[in-house]
N, CA, C and O atoms as CSV, one atom per row, in Angstrom:
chain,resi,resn,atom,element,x,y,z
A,1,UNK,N,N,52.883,9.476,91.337
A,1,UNK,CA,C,52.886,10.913,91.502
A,1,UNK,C,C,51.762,11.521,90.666
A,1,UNK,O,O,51.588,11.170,89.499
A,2,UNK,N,N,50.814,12.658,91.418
A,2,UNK,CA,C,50.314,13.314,90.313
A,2,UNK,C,C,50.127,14.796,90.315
A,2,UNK,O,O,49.543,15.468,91.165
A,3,UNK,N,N,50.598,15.111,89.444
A,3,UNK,CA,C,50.594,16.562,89.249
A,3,UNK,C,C,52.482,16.726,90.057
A,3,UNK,O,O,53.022,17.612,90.720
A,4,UNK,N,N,52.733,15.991,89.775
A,4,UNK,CA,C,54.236,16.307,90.687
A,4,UNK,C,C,54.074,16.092,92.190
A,4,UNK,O,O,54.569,17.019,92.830
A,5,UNK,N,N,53.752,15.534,92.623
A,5,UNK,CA,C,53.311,15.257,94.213
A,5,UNK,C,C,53.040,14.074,94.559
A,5,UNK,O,O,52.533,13.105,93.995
A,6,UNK,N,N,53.554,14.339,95.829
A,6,UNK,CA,C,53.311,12.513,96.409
A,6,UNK,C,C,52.130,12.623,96.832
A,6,UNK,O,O,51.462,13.656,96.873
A,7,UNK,N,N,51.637,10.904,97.369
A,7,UNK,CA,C,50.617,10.748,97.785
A,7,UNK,C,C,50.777,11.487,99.270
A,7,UNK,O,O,49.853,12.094,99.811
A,8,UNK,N,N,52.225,11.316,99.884
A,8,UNK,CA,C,51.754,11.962,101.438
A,8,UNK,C,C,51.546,13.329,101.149
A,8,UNK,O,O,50.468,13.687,101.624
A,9,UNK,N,N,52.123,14.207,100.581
A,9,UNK,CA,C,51.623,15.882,100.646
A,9,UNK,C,C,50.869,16.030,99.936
A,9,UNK,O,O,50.479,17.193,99.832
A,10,UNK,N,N,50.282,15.079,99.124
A,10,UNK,CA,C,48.697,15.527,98.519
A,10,UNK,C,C,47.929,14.682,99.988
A,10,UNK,O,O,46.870,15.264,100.224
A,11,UNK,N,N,48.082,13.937,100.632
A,11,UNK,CA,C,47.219,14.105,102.188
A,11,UNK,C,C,47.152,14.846,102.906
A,11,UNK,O,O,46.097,15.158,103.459
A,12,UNK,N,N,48.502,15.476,103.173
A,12,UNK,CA,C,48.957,16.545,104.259
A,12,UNK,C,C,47.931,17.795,103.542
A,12,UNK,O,O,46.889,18.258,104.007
A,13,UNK,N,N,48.532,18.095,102.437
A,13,UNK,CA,C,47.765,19.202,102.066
A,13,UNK,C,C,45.984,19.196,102.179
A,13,UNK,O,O,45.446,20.303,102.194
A,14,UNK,N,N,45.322,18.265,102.238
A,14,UNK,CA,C,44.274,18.281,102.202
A,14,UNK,C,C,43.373,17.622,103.503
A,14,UNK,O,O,42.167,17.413,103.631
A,15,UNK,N,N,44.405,17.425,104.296
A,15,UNK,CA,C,43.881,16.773,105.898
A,15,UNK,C,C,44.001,18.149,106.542
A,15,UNK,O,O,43.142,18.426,107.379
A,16,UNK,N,N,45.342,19.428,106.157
A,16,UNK,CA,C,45.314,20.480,106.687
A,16,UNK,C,C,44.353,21.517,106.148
A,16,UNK,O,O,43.423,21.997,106.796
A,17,UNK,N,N,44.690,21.838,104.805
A,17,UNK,CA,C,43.405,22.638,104.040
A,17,UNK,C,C,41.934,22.206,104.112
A,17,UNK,O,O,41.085,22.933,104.628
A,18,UNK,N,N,41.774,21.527,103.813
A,18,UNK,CA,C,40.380,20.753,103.176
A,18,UNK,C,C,39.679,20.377,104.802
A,18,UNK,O,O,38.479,20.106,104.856
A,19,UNK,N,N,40.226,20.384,105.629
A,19,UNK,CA,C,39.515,20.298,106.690
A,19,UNK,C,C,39.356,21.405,107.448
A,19,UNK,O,O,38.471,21.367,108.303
A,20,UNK,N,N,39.956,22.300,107.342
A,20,UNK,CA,C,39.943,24.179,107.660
A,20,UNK,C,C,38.632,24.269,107.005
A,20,UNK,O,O,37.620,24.676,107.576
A,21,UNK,N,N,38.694,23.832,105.658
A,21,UNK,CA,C,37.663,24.568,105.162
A,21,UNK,C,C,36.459,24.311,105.432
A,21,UNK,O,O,35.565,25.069,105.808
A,22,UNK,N,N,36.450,22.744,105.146
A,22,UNK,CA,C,35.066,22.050,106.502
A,22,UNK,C,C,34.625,22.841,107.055
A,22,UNK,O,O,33.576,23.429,106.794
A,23,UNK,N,N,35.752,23.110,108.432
A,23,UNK,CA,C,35.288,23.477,109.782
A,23,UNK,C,C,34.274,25.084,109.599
A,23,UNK,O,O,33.297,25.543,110.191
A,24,UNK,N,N,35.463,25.713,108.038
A,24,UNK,CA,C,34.515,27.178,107.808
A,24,UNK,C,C,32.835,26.646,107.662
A,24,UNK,O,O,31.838,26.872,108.348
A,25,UNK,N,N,33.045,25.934,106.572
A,25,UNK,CA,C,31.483,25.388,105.994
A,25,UNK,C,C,30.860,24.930,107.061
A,25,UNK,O,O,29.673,25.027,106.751
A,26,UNK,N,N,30.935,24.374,108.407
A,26,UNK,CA,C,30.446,24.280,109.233
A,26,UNK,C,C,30.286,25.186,110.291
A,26,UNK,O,O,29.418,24.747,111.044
A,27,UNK,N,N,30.737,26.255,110.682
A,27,UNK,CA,C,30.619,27.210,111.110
A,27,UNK,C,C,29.543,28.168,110.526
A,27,UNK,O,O,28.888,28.923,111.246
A,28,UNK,N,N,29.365,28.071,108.826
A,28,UNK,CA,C,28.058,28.599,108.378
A,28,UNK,C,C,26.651,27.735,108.312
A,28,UNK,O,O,25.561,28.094,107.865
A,29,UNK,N,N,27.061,26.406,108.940
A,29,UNK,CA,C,26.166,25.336,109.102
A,29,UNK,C,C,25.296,25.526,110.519
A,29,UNK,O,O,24.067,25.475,110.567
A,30,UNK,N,N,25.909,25.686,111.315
A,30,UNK,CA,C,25.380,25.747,112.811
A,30,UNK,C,C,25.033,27.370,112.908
A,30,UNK,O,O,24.634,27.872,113.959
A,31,UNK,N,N,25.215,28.062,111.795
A,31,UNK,CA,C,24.704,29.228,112.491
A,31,UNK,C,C,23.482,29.421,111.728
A,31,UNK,O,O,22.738,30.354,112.028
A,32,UNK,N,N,23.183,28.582,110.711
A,32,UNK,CA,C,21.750,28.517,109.321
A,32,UNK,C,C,20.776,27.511,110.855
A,32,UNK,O,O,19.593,27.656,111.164
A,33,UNK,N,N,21.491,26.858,111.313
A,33,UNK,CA,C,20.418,26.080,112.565
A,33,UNK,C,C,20.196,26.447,113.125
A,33,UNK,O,O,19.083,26.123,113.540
A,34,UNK,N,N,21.000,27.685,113.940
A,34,UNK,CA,C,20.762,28.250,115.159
A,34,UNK,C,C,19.475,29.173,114.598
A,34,UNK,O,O,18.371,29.123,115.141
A,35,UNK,N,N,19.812,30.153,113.260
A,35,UNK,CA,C,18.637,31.124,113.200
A,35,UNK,C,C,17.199,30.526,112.497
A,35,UNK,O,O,16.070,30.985,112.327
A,36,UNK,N,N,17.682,29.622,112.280
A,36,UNK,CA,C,15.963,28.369,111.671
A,36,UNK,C,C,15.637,28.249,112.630
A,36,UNK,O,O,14.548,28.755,112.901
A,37,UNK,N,N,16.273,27.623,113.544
A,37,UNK,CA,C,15.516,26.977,114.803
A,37,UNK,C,C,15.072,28.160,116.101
A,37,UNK,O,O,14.261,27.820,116.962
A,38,UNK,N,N,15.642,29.415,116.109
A,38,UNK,CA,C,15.914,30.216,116.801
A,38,UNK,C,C,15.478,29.465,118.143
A,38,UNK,O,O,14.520,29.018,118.774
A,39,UNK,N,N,17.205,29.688,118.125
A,39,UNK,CA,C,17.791,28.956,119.338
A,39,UNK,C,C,17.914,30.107,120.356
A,39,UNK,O,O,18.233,29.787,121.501
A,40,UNK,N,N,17.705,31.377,120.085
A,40,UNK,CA,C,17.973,32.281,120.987
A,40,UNK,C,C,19.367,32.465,121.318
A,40,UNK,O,O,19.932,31.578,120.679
A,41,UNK,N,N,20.406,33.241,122.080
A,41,UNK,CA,C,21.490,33.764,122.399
A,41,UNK,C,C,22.045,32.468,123.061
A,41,UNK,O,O,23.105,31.936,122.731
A,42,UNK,N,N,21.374,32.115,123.835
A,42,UNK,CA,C,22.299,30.987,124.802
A,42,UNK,C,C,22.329,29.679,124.062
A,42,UNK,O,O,23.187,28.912,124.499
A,43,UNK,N,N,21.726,29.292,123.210
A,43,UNK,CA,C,21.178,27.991,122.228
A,43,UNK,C,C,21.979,28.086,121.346
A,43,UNK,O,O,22.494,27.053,120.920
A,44,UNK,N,N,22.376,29.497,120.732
A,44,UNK,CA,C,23.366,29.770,119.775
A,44,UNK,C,C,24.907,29.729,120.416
A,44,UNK,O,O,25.798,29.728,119.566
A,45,UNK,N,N,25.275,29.701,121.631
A,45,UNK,CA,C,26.748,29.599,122.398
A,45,UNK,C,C,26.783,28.312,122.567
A,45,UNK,O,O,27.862,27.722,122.506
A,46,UNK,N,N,25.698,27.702,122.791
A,46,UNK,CA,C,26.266,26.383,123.233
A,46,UNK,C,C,26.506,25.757,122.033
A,46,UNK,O,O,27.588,25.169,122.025
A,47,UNK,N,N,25.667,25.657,120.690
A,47,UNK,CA,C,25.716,25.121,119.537
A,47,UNK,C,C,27.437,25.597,119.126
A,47,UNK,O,O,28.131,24.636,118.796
A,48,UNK,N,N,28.171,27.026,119.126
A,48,UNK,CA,C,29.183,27.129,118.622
A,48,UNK,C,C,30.559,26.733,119.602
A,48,UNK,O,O,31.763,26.668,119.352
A,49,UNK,N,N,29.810,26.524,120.733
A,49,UNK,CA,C,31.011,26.199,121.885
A,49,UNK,C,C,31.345,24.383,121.570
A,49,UNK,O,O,32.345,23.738,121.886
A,50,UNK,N,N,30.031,23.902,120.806
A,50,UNK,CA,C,30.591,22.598,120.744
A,50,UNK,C,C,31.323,22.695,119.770
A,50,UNK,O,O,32.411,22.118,119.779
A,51,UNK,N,N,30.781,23.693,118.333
A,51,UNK,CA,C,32.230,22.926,117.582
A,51,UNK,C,C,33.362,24.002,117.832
A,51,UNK,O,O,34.386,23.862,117.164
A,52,UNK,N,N,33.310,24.792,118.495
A,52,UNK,CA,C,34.802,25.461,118.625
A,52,UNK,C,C,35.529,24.492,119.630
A,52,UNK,O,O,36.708,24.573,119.975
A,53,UNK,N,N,34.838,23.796,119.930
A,53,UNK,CA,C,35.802,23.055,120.952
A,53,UNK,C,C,36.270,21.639,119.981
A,53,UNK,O,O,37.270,21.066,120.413
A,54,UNK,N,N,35.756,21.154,118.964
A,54,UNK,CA,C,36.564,20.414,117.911
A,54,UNK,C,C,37.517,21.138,116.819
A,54,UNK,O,O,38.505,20.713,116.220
A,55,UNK,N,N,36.847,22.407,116.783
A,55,UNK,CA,C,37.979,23.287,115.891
A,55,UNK,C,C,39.332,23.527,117.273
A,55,UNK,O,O,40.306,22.822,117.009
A,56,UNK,N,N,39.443,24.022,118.068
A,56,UNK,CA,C,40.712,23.572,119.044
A,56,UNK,C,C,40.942,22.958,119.211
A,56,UNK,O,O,41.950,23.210,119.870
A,57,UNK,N,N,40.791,21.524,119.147
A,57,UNK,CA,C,41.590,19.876,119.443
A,57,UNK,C,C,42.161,20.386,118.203
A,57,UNK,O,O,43.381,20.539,118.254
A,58,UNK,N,N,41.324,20.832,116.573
A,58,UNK,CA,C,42.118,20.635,115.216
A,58,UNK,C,C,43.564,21.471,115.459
A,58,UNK,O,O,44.660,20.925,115.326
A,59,UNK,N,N,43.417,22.644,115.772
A,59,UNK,CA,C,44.360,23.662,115.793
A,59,UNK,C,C,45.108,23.104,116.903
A,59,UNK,O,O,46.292,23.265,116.606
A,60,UNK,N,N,45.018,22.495,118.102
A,60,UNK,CA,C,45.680,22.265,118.914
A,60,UNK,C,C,46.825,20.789,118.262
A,60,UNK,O,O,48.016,20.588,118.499
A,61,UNK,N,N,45.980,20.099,117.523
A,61,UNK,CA,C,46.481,19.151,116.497
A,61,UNK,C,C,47.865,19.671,115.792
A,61,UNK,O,O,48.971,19.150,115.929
A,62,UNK,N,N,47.615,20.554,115.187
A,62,UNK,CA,C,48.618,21.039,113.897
A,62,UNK,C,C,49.367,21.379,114.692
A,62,UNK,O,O,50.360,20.658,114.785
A,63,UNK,N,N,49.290,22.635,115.670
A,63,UNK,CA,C,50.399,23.293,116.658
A,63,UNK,C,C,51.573,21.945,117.218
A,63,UNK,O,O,52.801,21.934,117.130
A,64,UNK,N,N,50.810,21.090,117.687
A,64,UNK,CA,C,51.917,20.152,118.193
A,64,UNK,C,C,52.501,19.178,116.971
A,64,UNK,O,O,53.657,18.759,117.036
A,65,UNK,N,N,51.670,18.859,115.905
A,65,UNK,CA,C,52.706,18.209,115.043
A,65,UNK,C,C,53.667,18.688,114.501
A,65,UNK,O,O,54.635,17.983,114.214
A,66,UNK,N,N,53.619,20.121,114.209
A,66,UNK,CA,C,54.409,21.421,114.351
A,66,UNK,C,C,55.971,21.409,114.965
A,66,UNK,O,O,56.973,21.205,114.279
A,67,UNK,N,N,55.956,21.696,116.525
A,67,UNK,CA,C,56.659,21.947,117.636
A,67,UNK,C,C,57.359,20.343,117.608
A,67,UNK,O,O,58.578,20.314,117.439
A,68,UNK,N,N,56.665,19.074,117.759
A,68,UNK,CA,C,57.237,17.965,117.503
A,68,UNK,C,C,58.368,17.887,116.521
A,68,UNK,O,O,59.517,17.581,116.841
A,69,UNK,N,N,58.035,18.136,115.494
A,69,UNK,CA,C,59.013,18.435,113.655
A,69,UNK,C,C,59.601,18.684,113.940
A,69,UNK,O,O,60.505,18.054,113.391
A,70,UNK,N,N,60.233,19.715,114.990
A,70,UNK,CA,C,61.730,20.283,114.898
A,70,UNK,C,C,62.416,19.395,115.787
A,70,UNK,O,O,63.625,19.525,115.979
């Protein structure tokens, strides 16, 4: 145990948090590329449509391990 915690909810906590936060830090990642590279309007949708579409598998992730639990 550390800090009073198991090893699984010190995972849980940080496979759920710590990867939210990623996804923020990457969301300010692809948009520092889009305006370096000026990708223009449509260069910039497609760049955020790819990772919003891994940030929804994530969220789509949690929702069902969620709904499963009960």
């Amino acid at each position: 145990m550390i800090f009073g915690l198991t090893e699984e909810q010190i995972a849980e906590f940080f496979l759920t948090y710590g990867v939210g936060a990623f996804i923020v830090l990457m969301l300010f990642i692809i948009g520092q590329l889009a305006w370096e590279s000026k990708a223009g309007k449509f260069g910039t949708m497609i760049m955020f449509i790819g990772l919003g579409l891994g940030i929804l598998g994530f969220v789509a992730k949690m929702v069902l391990q969620s709904v499963l639990k009960l």
